[in-house]
Backbone as CSV, one residue per row, in Angstrom:
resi,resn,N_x,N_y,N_z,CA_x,CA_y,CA_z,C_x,C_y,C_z
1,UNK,-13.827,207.724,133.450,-14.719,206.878,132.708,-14.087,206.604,131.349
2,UNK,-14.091,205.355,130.644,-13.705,204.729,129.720,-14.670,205.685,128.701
3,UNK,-14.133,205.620,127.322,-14.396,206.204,126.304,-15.749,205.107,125.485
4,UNK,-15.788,203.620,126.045,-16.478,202.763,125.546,-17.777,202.623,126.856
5,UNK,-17.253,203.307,127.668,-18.572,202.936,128.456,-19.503,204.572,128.532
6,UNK,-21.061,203.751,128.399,-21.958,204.864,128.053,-22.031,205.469,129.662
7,UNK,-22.611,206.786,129.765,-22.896,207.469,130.733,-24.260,207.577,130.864
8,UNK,-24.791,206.867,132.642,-26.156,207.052,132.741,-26.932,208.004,132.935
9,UNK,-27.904,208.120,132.167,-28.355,209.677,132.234,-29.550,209.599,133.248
10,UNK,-30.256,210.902,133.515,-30.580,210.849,134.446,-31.980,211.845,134.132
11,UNK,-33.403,211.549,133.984,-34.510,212.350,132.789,-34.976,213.103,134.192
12,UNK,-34.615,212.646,135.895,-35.698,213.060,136.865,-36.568,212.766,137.366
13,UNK,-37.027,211.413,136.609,-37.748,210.310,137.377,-37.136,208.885,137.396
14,UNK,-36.805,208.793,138.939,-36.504,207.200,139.210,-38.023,206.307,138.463
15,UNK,-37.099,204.339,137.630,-38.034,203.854,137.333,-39.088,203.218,137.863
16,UNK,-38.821,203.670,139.816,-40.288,203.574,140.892,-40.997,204.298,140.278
17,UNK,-40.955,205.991,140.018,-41.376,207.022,140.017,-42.230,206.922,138.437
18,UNK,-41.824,206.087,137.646,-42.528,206.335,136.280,-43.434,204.967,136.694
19,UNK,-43.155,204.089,136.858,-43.995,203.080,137.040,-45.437,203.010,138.077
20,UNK,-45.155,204.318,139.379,-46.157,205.023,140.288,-47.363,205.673,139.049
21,UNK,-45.949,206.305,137.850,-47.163,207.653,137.251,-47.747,206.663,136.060
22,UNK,-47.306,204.864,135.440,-48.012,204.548,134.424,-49.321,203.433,135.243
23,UNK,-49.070,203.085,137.086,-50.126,202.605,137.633,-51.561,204.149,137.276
24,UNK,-51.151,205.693,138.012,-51.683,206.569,138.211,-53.098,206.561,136.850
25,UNK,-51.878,206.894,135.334,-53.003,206.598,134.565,-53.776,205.932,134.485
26,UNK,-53.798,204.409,134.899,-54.428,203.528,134.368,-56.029,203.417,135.432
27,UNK,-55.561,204.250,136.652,-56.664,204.407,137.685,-57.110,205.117,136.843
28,UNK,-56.734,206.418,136.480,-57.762,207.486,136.383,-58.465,206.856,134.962
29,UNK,-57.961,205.932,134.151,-59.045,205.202,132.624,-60.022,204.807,133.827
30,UNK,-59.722,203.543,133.932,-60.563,203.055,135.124,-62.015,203.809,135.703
31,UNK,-61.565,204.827,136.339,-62.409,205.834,137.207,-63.011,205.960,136.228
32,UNK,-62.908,206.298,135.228,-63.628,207.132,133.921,-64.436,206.255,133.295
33,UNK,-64.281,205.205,133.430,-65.079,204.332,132.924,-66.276,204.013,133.629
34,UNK,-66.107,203.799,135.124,-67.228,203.347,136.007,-67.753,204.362,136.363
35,UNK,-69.226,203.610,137.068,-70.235,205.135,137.438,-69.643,204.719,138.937
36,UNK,-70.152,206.273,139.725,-70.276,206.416,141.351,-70.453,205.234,141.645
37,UNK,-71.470,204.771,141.971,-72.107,203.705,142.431,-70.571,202.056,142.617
38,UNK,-70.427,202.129,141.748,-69.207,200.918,141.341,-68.018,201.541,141.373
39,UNK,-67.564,203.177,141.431,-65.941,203.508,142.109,-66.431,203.072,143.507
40,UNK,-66.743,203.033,144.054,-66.393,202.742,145.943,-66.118,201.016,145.851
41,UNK,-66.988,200.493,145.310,-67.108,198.935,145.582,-65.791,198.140,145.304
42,UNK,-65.035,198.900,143.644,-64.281,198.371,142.604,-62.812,199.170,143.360
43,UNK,-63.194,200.176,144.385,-61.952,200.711,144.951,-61.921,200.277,145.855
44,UNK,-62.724,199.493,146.928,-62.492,198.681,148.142,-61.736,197.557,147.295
45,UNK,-61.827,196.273,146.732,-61.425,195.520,145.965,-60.091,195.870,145.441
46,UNK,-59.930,196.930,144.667,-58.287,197.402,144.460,-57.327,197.718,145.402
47,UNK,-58.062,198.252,146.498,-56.859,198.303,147.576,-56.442,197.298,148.065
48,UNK,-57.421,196.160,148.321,-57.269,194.830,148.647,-56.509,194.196,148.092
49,UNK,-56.334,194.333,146.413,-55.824,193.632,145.938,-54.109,194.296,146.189
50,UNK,-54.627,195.705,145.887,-52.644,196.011,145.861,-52.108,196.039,147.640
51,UNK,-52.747,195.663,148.271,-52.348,195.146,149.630,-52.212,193.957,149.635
52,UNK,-52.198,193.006,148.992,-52.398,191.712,149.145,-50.997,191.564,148.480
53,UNK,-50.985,192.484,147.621,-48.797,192.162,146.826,-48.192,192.836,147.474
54,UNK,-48.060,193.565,148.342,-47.008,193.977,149.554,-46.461,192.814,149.689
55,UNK,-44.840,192.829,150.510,-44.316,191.912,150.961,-44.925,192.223,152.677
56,UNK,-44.664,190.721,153.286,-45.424,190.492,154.213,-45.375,191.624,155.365
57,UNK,-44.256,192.014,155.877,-44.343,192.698,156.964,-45.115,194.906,156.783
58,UNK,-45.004,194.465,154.741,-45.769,195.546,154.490,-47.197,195.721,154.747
59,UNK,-47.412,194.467,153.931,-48.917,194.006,153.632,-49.560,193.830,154.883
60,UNK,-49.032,193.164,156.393,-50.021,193.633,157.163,-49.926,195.023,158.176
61,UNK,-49.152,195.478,158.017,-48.932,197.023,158.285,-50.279,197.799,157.282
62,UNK,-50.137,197.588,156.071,-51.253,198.030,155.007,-53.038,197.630,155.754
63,UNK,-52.962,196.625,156.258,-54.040,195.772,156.577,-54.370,196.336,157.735
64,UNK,-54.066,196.807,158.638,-54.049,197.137,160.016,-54.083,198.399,159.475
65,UNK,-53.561,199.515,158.705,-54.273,200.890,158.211,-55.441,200.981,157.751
66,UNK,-55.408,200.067,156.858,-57.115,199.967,155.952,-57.935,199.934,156.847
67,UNK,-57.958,199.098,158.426,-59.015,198.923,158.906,-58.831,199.365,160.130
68,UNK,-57.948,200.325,160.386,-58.276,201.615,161.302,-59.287,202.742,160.565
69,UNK,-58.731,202.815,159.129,-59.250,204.142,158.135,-60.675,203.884,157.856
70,UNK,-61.114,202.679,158.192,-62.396,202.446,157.801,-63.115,202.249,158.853
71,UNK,-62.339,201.587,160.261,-63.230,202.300,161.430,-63.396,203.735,162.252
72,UNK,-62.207,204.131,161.721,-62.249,205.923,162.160,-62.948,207.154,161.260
73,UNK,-62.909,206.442,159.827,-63.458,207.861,159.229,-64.414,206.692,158.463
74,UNK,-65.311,206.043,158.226,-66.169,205.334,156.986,-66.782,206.139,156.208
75,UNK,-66.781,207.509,156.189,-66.853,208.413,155.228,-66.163,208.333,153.748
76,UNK,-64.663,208.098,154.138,-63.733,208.422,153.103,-64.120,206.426,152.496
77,UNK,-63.346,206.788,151.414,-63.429,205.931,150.268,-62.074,205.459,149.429
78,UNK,-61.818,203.816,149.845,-61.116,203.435,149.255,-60.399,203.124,148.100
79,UNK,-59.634,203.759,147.902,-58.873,203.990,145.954,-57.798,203.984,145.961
80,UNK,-57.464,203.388,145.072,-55.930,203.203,144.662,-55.455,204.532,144.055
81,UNK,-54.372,204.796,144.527,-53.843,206.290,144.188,-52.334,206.061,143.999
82,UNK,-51.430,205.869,142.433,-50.391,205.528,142.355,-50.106,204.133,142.351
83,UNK,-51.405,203.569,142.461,-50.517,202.135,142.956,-50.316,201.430,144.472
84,UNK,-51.404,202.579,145.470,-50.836,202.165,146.359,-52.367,202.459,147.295
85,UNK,-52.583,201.976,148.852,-53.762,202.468,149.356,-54.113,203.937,149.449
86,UNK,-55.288,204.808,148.684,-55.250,205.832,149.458,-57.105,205.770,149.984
87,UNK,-57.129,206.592,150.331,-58.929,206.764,151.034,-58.577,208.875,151.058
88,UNK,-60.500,208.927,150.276,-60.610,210.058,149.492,-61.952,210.462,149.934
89,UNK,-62.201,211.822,150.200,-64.048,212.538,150.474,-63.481,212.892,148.956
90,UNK,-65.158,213.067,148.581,-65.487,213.954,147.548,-64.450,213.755,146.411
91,UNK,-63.905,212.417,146.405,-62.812,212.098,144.938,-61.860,212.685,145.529
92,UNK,-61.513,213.474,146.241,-60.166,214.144,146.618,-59.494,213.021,147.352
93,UNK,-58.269,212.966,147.246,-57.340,211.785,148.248,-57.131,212.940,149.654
94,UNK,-57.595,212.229,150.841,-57.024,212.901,152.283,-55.936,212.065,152.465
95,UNK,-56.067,210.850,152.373,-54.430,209.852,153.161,-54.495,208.777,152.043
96,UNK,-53.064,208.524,152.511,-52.631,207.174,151.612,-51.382,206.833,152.611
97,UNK,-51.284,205.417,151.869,-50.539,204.559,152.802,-48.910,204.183,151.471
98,UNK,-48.390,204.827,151.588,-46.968,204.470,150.830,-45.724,203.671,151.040
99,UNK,-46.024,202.247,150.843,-44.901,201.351,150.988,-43.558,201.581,150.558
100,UNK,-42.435,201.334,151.488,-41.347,201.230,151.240,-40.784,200.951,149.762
101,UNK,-40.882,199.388,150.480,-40.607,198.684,149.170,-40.936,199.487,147.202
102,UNK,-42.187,200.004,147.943,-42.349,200.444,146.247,-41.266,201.577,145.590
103,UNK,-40.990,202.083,146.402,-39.869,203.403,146.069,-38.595,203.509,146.859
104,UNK,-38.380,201.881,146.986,-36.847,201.673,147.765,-36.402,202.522,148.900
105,UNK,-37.193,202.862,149.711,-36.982,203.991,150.475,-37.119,202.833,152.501
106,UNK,-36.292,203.423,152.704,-36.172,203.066,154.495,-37.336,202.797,155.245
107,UNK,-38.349,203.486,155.112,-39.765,202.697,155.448,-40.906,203.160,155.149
108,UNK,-42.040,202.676,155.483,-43.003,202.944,154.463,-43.552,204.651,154.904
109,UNK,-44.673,205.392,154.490,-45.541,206.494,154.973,-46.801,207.087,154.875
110,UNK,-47.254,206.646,155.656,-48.368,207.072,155.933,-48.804,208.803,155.891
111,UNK,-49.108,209.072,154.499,-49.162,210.914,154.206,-50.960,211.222,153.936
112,UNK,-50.773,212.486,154.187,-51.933,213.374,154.355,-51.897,214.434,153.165
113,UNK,-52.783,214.796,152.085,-52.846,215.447,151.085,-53.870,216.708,151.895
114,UNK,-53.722,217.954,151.139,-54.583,219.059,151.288,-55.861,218.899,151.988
115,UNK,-57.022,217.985,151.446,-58.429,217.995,151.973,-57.721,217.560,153.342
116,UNK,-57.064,217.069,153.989,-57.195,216.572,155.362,-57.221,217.674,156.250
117,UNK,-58.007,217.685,157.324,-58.423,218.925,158.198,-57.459,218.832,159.295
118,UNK,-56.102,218.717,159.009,-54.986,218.833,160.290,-54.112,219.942,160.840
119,UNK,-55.017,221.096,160.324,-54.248,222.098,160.409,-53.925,222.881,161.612
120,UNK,-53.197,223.118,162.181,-52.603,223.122,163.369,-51.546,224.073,163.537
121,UNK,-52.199,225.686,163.474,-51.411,226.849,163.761,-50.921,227.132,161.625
122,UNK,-49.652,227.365,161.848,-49.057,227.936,160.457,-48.074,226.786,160.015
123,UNK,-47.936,225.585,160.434,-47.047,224.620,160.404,-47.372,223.155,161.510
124,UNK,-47.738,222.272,160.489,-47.918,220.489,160.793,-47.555,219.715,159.989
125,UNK,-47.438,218.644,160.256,-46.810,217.299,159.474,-48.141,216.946,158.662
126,UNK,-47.333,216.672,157.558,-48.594,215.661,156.773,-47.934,214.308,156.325
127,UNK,-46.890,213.526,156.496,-46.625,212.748,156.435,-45.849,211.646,157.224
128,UNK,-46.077,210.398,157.287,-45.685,209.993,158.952,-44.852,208.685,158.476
129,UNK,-43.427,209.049,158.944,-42.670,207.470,158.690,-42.978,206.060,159.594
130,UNK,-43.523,204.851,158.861,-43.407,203.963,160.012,-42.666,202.675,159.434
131,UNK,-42.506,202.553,160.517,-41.343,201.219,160.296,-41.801,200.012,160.967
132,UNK,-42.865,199.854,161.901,-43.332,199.335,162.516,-44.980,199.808,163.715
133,UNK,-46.216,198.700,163.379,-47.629,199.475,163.904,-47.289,198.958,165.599
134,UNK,-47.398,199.969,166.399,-47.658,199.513,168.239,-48.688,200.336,168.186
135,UNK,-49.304,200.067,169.418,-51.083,200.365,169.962,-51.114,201.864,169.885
136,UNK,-49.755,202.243,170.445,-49.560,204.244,170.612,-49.601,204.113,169.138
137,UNK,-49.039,203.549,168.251,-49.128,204.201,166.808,-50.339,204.077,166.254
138,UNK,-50.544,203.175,166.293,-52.403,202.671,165.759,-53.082,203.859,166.712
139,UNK,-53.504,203.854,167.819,-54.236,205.427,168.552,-53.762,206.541,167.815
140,UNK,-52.702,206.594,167.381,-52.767,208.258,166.937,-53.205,207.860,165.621
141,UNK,-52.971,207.208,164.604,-53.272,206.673,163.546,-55.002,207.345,163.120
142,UNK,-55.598,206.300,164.012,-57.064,206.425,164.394,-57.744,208.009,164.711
143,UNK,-56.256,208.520,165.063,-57.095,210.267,166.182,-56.658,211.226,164.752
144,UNK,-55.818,210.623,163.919,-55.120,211.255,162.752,-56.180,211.420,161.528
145,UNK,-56.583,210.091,161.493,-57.438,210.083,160.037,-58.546,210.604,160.780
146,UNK,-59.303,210.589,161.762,-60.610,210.699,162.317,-60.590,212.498,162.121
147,UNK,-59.689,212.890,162.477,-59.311,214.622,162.333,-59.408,214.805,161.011
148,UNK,-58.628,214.513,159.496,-58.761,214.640,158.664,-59.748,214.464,157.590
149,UNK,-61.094,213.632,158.273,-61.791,213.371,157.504,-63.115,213.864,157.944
150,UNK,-62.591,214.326,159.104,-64.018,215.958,159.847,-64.269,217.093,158.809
């Protein structure tokens, strides 16, 4: 390396990764501001909206989750988490839907946080790569969130 050229440093968060955590804050102002009643309504509407800026082959991959997650579990509750779809009991996030594109990564994932009830011996997956929705994926999809939100 040249003596005139600077060296890139490196703090530990890619600028996906800070831009995930300055969407994150701006939910949780948000949340804090509205009562119960208007987080569910104002979080159906936000997912919509940050599904609607996916690029296309994201956005209806996103679209076809949202409305498995809302015919398999209508319990859980739509919120933006990071920037991105998640659906939550009791304010807790069980799943979210994590686009590729947003974190330059090979394809998008469909992950499972703690509250989800998938527990299955001493060791299970909580996060699921897809690259593409078929009917077998959508069925387990459906048998996935429906488990996690028991």
């Amino acid at each position: 390396m040249a003596v005139t050229e600077k060296a890139k440093s490196y703090d530990g968060f890619t600028d996906e990764e800070r831009d995930a955590m300055k969407e994150r804050a701006k939910e949780l102002k948000a949340t804090a501001r509205r009562g119960s009643a208007a987080k569910k309504a104002d979080g159906e509407a936000e997912v919509l909206a940050k599904i609607a800026e996916l690029p296309d082959e994201e956005r209806m991959m996103a679209e076809r989750i949202h409305a498995i997650v809302k015919a398999s579990a209508p319990s859980l509750s739509p919120k933006t988490w990071y920037g991105m779809p998640a659906y939550a009991k009791d304010g807790k996030i069980v799943c979210f839907f994590q686009s590729a594109g947003k974190f330059n990564a090979r394809y998008a994932t469909l992950g499972f946080n703690d509250p989800a009830n998938l527990d299955d011996g001493s060791m299970w997956p909580t996060a699921y790569a897809l690259t593409k929705l078929t009917t077998a994926n959508e069925a387990k999809i459906a048998e996935l969130v429906k488990q996690a939100a028991s």
